[in-house]
N, C-alpha and C positions, 0 to 999 in steps of 0.2 A: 504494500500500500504506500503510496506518493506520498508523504507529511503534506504536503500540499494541497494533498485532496481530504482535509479533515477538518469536521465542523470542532470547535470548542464551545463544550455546554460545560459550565459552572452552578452548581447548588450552594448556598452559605446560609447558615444557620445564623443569624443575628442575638437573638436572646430569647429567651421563656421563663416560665413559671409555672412548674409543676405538669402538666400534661401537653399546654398551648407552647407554641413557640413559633418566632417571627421569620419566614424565610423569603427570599429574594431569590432570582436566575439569568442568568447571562447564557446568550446565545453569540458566537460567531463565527459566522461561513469563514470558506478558506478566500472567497473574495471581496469580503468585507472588510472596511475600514476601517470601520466601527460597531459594537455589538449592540446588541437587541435584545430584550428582555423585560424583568418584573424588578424595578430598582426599590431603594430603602424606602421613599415615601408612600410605595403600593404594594411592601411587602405583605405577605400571603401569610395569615395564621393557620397555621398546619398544629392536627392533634397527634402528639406521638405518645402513649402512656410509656414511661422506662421501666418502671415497675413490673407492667403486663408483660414487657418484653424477654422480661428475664425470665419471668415462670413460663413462656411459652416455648414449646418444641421446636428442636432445628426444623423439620416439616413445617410446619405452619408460621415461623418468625419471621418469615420474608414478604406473605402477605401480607401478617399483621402492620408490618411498617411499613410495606406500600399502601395500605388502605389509610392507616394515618396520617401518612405524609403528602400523598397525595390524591386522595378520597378511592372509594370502591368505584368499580368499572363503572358504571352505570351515571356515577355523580361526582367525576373528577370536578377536583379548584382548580381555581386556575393557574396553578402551580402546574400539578398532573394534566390540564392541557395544552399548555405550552412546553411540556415536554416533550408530550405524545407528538405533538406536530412537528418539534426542531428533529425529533428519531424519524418519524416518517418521513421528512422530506430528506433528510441527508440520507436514507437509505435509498429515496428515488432519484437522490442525486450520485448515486455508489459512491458515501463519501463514508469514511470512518464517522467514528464520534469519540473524543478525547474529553470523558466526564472527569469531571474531581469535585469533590465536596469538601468545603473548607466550613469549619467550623469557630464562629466567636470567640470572642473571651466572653459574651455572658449566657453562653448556652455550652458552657466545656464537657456537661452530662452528656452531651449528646455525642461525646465522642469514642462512648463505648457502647455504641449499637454497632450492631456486626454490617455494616452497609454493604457487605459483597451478596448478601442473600436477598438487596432489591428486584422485583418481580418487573418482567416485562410488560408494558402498561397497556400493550393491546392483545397479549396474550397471558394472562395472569397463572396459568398452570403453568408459565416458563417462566426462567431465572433473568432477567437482565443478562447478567455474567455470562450465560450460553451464549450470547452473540458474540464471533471473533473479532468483530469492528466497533465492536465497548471497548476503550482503552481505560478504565479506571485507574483512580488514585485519590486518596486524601490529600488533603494538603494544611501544613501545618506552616504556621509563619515562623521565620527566623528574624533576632537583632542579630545575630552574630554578620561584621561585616568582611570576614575573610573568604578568598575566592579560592572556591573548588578549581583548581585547574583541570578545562578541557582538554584530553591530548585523542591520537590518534590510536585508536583503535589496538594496534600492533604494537605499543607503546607504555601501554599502562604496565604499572608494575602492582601487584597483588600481594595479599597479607592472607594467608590461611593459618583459623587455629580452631585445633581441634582439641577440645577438654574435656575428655571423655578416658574410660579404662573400661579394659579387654572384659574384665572380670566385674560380677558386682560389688559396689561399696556402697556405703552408707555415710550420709550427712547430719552432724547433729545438726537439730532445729531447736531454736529455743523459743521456749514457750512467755504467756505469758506472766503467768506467775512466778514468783522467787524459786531459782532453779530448778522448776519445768524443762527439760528437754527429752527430745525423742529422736533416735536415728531413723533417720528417713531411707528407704532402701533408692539407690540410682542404677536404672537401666546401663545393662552394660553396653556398650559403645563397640562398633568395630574402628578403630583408628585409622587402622592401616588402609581400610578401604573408604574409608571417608575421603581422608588427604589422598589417596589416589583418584577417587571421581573427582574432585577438588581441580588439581593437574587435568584431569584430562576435559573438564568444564573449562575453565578459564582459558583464555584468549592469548595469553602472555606467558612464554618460558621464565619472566622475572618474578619470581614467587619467593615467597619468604613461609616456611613451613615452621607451624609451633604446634608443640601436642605428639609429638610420637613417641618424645621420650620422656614425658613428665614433663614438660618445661612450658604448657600454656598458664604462664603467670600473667600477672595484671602489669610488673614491673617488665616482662619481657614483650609484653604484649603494647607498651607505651614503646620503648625501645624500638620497635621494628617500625612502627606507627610513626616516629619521629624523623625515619630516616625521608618519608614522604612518600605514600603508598594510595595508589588511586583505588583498592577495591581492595573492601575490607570482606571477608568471606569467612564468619564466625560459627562454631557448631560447638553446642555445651549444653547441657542441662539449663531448666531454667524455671521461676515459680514466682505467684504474687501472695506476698502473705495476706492473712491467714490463711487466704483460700485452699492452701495444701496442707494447714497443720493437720495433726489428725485430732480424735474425738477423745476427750478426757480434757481440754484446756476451759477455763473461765472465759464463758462469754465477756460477761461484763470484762475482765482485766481487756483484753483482746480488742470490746472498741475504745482500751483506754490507751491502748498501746499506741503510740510514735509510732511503732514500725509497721502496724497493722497496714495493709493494702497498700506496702511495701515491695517494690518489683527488686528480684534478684538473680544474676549470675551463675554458676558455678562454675568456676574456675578450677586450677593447679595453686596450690599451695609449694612452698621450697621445697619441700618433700616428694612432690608430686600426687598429692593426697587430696581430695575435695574443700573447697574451701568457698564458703558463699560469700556475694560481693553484692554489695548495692549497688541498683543500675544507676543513683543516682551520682555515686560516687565514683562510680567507672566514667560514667560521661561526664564530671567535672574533668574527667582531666585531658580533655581533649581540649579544652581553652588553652592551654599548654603548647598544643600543635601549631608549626607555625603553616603546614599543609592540612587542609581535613581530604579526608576520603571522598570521591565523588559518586562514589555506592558503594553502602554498607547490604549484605545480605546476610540476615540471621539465622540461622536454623537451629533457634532456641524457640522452646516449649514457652507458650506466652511474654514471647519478647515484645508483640504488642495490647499484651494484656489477657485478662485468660477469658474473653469473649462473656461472661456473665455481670464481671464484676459492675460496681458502680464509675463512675467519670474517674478517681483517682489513681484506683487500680489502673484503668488506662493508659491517662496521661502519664504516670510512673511508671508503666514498661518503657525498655531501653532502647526501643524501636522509634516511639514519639518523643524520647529525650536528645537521641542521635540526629532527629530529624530538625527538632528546635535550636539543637550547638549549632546548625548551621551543615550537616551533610544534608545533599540535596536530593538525593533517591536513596531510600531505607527502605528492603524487604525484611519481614518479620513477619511473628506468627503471631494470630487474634487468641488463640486455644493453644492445648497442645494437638502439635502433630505426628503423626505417622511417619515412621522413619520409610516405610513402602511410600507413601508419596512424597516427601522431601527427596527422594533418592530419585523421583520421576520430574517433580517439580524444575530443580535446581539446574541440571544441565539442559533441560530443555529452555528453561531462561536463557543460559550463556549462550547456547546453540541461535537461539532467536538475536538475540544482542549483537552475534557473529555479523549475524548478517548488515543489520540496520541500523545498529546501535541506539537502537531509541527504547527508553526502558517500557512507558506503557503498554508501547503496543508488543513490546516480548512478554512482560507479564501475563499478557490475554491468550498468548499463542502456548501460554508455560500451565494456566489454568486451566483450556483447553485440554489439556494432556492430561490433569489427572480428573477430571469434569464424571467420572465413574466413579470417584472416590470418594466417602463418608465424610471425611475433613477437605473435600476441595474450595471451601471457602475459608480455613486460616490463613492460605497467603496472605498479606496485604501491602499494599504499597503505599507508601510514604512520599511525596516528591515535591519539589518548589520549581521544576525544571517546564519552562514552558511550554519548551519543543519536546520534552521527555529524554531530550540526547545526554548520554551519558559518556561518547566518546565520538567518532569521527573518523574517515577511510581518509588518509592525508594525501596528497594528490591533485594534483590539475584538474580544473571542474570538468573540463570538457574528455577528458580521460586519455588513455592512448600514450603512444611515446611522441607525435608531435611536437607537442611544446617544449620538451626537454630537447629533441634534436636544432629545433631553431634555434634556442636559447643559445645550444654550446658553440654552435656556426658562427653567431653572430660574437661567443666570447674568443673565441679562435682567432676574428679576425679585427679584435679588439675595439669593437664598435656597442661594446654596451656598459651603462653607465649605471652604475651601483648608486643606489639611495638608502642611507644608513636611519632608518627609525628607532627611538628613546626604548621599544621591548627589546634590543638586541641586549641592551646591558641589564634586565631586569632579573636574571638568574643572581647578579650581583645587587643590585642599587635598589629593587624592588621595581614594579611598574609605577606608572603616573596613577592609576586609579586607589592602589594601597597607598602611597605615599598621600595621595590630597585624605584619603578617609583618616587615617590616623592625625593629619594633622587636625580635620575636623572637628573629630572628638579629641582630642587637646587642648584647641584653641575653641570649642566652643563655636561651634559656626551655625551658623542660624538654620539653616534652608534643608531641608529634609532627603534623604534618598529620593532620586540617584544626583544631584546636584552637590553632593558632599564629595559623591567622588570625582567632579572636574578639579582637576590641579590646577589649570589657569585663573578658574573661578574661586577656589579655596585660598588661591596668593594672591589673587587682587582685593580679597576679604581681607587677608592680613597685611597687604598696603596697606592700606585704608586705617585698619584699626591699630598699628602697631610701627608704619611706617617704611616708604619703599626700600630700604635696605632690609630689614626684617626678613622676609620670606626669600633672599638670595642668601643671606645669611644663615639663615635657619636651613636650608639646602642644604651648606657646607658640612654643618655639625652633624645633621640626619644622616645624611649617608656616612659621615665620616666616619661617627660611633655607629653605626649598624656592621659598617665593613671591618672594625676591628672587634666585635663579639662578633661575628657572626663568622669572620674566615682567621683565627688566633693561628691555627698550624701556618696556613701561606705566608702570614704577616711574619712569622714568628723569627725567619730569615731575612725576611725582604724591608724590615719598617724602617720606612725614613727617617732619618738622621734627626728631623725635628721631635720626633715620638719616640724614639729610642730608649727606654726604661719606667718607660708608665705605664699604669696599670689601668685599664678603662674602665676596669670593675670599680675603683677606690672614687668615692663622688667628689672629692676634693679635686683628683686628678685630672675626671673628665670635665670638671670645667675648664682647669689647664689643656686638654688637648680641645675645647672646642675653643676657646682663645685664641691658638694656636691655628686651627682651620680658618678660622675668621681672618685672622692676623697674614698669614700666608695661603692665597687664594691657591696657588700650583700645588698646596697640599694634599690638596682630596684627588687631585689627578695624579699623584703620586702613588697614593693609596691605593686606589685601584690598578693599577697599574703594574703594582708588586703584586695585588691580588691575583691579577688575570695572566700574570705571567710565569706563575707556578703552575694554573691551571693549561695555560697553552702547553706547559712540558710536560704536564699529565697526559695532555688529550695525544700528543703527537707516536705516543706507544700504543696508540687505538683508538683515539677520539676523535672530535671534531670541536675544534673553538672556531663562533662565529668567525671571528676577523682576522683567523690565521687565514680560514678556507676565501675568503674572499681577496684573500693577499695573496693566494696562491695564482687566481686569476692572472695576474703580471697586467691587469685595464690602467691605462694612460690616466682617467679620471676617475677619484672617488666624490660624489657627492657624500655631506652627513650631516645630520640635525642633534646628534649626540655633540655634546658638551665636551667628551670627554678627548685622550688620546690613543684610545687602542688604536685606532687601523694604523696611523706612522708607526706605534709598536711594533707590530706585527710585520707591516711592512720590511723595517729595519731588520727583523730577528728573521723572517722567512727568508728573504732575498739581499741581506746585507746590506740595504738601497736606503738611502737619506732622501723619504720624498720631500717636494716641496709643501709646507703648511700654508694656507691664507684662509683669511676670515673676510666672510660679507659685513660691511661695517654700516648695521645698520640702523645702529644708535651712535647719535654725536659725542655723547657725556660718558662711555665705553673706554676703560683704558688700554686699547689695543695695541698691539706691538709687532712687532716683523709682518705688518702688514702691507701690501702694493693694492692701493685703491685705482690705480691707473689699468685702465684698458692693455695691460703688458705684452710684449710679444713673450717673457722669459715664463709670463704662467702657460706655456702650451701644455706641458705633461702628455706624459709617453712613456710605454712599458717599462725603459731602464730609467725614468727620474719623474715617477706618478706623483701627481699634483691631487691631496687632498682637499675638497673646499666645504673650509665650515659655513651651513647657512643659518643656522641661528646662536651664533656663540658660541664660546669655550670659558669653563668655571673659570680657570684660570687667571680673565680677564673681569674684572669689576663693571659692574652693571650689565656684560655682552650676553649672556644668557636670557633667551627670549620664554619668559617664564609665568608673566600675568595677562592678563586677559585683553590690561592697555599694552604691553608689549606685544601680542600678536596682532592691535588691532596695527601698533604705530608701524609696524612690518609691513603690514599689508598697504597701509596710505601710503607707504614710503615706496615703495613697488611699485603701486599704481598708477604714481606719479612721475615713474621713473627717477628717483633721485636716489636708488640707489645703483651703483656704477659695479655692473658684472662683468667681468673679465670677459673680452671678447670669445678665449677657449671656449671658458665654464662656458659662455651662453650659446656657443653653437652645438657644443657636445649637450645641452639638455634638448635642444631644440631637431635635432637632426640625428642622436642614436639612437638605441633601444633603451631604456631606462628599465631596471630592474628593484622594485619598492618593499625593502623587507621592516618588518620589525617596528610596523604600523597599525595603528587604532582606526578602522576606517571611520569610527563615528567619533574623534579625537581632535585635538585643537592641530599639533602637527600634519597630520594629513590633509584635513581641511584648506590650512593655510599655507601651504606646500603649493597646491595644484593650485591654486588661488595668484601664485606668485610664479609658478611655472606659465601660464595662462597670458600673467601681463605681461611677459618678455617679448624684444620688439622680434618680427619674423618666426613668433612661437607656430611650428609644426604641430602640435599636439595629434590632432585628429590622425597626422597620415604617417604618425610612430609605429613603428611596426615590432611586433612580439614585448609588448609592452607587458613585462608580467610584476603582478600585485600578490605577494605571499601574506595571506591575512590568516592571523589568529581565528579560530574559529571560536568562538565566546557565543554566550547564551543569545545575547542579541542575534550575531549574527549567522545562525543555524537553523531559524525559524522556518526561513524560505527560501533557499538558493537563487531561487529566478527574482525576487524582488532585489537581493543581493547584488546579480548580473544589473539590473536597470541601475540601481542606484550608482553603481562603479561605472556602467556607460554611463550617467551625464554627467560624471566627473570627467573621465578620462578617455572619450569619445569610444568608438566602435570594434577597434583593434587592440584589444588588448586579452593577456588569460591570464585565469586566477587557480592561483595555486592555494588549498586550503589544508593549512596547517602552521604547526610554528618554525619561527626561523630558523629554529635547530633541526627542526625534519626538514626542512627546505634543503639546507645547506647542505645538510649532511649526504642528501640523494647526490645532490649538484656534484660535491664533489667526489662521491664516487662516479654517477658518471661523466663526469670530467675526468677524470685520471682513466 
């Protein structure tokens, strides 16, 4: 099924009181702009009793709450008819339908009805769920503002832990009275074939296996978790108190108990011995991570609740706690399940995932498969992903080896012109979107998501309220102390002479070393610098660092909007070559240096003496960093009006090569105002560029719709051009294998 051809229907529960509760729904086609539906002023009061729900049978639970939620056949609201309609027509449209029900904060009760046993509304002896083109999911909101990284498919690295023993054991449980406890008996586990369906489900050779030998610990299971692992793949025992104590415990103590309706773990102890964990305490410490998982899949016994209990039970399984830290697709289980359909479940998921990477609709084709089974409605999914995509095929849109043979012809015969974008350096410096939210929530910035995350907008808030050197200042220090906690081994050889015996930990100090970055602007280009040049002699015994592989090219011109000086690095250390540096000087009050603002014939650049041209600055230089929201406007007037003077080379090589655009935000301040300025150049060629390629991140935004993707980048960048979709590291990394 094309993501393209799928209606989005949305249910959100607002609030209630006792049986009644306020709902709203959102409809919209795949060629709408805008959605259609029952908004907050004409919300629908819908009767769902919770109470009735729970004493009623899995057989008849799924009527009961279609009849409440959106009346009996005969006498739908108009909730259930405006559902009926949006199903029928996207069916006579052969269009999927990507449902999700998001529930309030003041209807949270509702978030332990079992919503996968909704009835189909024009066929009531059928499941919803039986249609393959229901994509369901819940959706739970997150504050957390850290980003799941998208990657590619073949790409992702994996976390399996298995906590389970061969043999049975038993868990003490404690009760609620003073030294009440009872050993609870634990189902024995086969390990070894777990972690192998495990292996042979997931998509990636890069797996990290815990559990075979005792060792699925909470501290080993942080450890692996830390190193930055896209897909978390959990299998353990699992229970919500009290609902598993057994019978001999004091009611009364039990709803007096704290830990009453309590979700929990089981884990490895040091021993390798059972050991139960609070899921609420396991998911604290994923705040800790500075990567979260971009899907967690649980094959824990009520990881999202044990399908009866009340709202807290729920929302305290570890399925809807993982979902709120901010992972954005979480499979778990509603009950417990069936190790015969978790064992059907799980690889028909990855198998589906292989294919199209989108989680909903794997889910539907994974529920599918065990649709004969007593518990085929514990799965459930968890997600805030709007496309559903969980990963991505990286590659040229248009597919095929075309674009790659152009590419290398045209590097061959040295007519194609590298454009260095701010995510090349983001493995190091962080991207522009983490760096503006952090400062956000720091500095206190007014304006709501997603406006927290523009870095141009977040430093012209902090012009403003703290003064225009501030945020080029505060630059210096951010990265400066990120780059020495975050890379201590690289630095630990390479620190410059000005840093040389401080400690960044000691808070006395780092005010000394941010002094220091302030005080000498070359410092932080130093720093990096040492950083990325331990890592380039890593990569060179197997790897690929962006801007060695682009130094390898030997291209006459490097365009670059980075600050920084890796590519003359690389330059110098790959080919022994002192290229020439210049800067576009296009702030007056800029303390620029070894710059030629003259039209020169000596900036030509050519494979043996490659000419890098900075277009928005170097840290280096005070105030040249084009960094607030007035410096890209004063960029762009200053262009427009021609006044600023481009070197005849630089402006024929943009105007008349191939241009190659990596390590760009296509919905960003840089790119924008890139083509904006490409555009005003006098004799600009644009339209009749030819193999114009655009390697773009594929990010949530921009995975929605491929083909609206393709229009928007045509009226940027006219008719000729291909998009390569993935990151600069998968980019390069192809290129330069087949390049060599």
């Amino acid at each position: 099924m094309n993501s393209a051809k799928v209606t989005e229907l949305e249910l959100e529960l607002l609030n209630g009181d006792g049986d009644s509760w306020l709902a709203v729904a959102r409809a919209t086609a795949p060629d709408a702009d805008e959605p259609r539906g029952i908004s907050g002023p004409d919300a629908v009061e819908v009767h769902v009793d919770l109470d009735e729900l729970l004493d009623t049978p899995d057989e008849d639970y799924g009527a009961v709450l279609t009849d409440g939620l959106f009346g009996p056949p005969d006498e739908l609201n108009r909730l259930g008819q405006f559902f009926l309609t949006e199903l029928q027509l996207a069916q006579r449209n052969q269009r999927a339908v990507r449902l999700r029900v998001a529930v309030g904060p003041r209807a949270e009760r509702m978030h332990g009805v079992r919503w996968e046993l909704l009835r189909d509304l024009a066929h009531r002896e059928r499941y919803l769920m039986e249609n393959s083109q229901v994509f369901f999911s819940r959706y739970l909101d997150s504050t957390d503002a850290r980003t799941a990284s998208l990657r590619s498919w073949g790409s992702l690295r994996a976390l399996v832990v298995v906590a389970g023993w061969q043999e049975q054991k038993n868990l003490t449980v404690k009760g609620a009275a003073p030294g009440a406890t009872r050993n609870v008996p634990l189902t024995p586990t086969a390990v070894d074939d777990e972690i192998a369906r495990a292996r042979a489900s997931l998509p990636t050779r890069d797996v990290i296996v815990l559990g075979a030998e005792g060792n699925a610990t909470v501290n080993r299971v942080f450890e692996a978790l830390g190193t930055g692992v896209d897909v978390l793949y959990l299998v353990c025992h699992g229970y919500i108190q009290p609902r598993s104590w057994v019978e001999g415990f004091d009611p009364d103590r039990v709803a007096r108990d704290p830990d009453a309706g309590d979700a929990r773990l089981v884990l490895h102890n040091d021993q390798g011995e059972p050991v139960s964990v609070r899921a609420r305490d396991f998911t604290m410490r994923f705040q800790g991570l500075r990567k979260l998982p971009r899907l967690a899949v649980l094959v824990s016994c009520q990881s999202a609740g044990d399908g009866v209990s009340s709202d807290r039970g729920a929302l305290a399984a570890l399925g809807p706690q993982l979902a709120r830290e901010g992972v954005p697709a979480v499979v778990a289980m509603q009950a417990n399940v069936r190790q015969a359909t978790a064992a059907t479940f799980v690889p028909k998921l990855f198998q589906e995932l292989m294919q199209h990477q989108v989680v909903d609709m794997a889910f539907a084709a994974a529920r599918q498969a065990v649709r004969a089974a007593p518990d085929w409605w514990v799965p459930v999914l968890f997600t805030r992903l709007r496309s559903g995509r969980v990963a991505y095929p990286a590659g040229f849109v248009t597919g095929g080896d075309e674009p790659w043979t152009a590419l290398i012809d045209n590097i061959r015969q040295g007519v194609v012109t590298p454009v260095l974008g701010p995510r090349l350096t983001a493995p190091y410096v962080g991207t522009h979107r983490d760096i503006a939210r952090e400062w956000a929530r720091t500095f206190e910035y007014p304006l709501e998501p997603p406006f927290d995350s523009d870095l141009p907008q977040v430093t012209q808030y902090l012009a403003k309220k703290r003064g225009p050197l501030f945020p080029r200042n505060r630059l210096r220090t951010f990265v400066g102390v990120r780059l020495l906690k975050t890379f201590p081994d690289e630095l630990k050889e390479n620190m410059p002479e000005r840093l040389e015996g401080l400690d960044v930990d000691v808070e006395d100090e780092r005010i000394t070393i941010e002094r220091r970055l302030i005080d000498h602007p070359a410092l932080l280009d130093e720093l990096l610098s040492a950083v990325v040049r331990v890592r380039r002699a890593a990569a060179a015994s197997g790897g690929h660092e962006s801007h060695s592989v682009l130094a390898r090219l030997r291209l006459p011109l490097y365009l670059t909007t980075q600050p920084w000086s890796l590519l003359p690095d690389a330059l110098r250390e790959e080919h022994e070559l002192d290229p020439t540096v210049a800067y576009l000087p296009w702030r007056d009050d800029a303390e620029w240096e070894e710059i030629d603002t003259a039209d020169d014939a000596e900036l030509r650049g050519t494979a043996e003496d490659p000419l890098v041209y900075h277009l928005f600055g170097h840290v280096k230089y005070r105030n040249s960093v084009v960094l607030t929201e007035d410096d890209y406007f004063e960029f762009l007037f200053r262009g427009g009006d021609n006044k600023l003077t481009v070197p005849r080379q630089v402006r024929s090589r943009i105007v008349e090569s191939s241009l190659l655009l990596l390590g760009f935000g296509i919905d960003e301040w840089p790119f924008r105002v890139l083509f904006r300025f490409i555009r005003s150049l006098p004799r600009s060629r644009v339209e009749g560029l030819s193999n114009l390629a655009v390697q773009v991140d594929p990010e949530e935004s921009t995975t929605r719709n491929a083909q609206r993707l393709r229009d928007y980048l045509g009226m940027q960048l006219g008719s000729n051009f291909d998009i390569y979709w993935g990151t600069a590291e998968e980019f390069l990394a192809e290129l330069a294998g087949r390049y060599r």
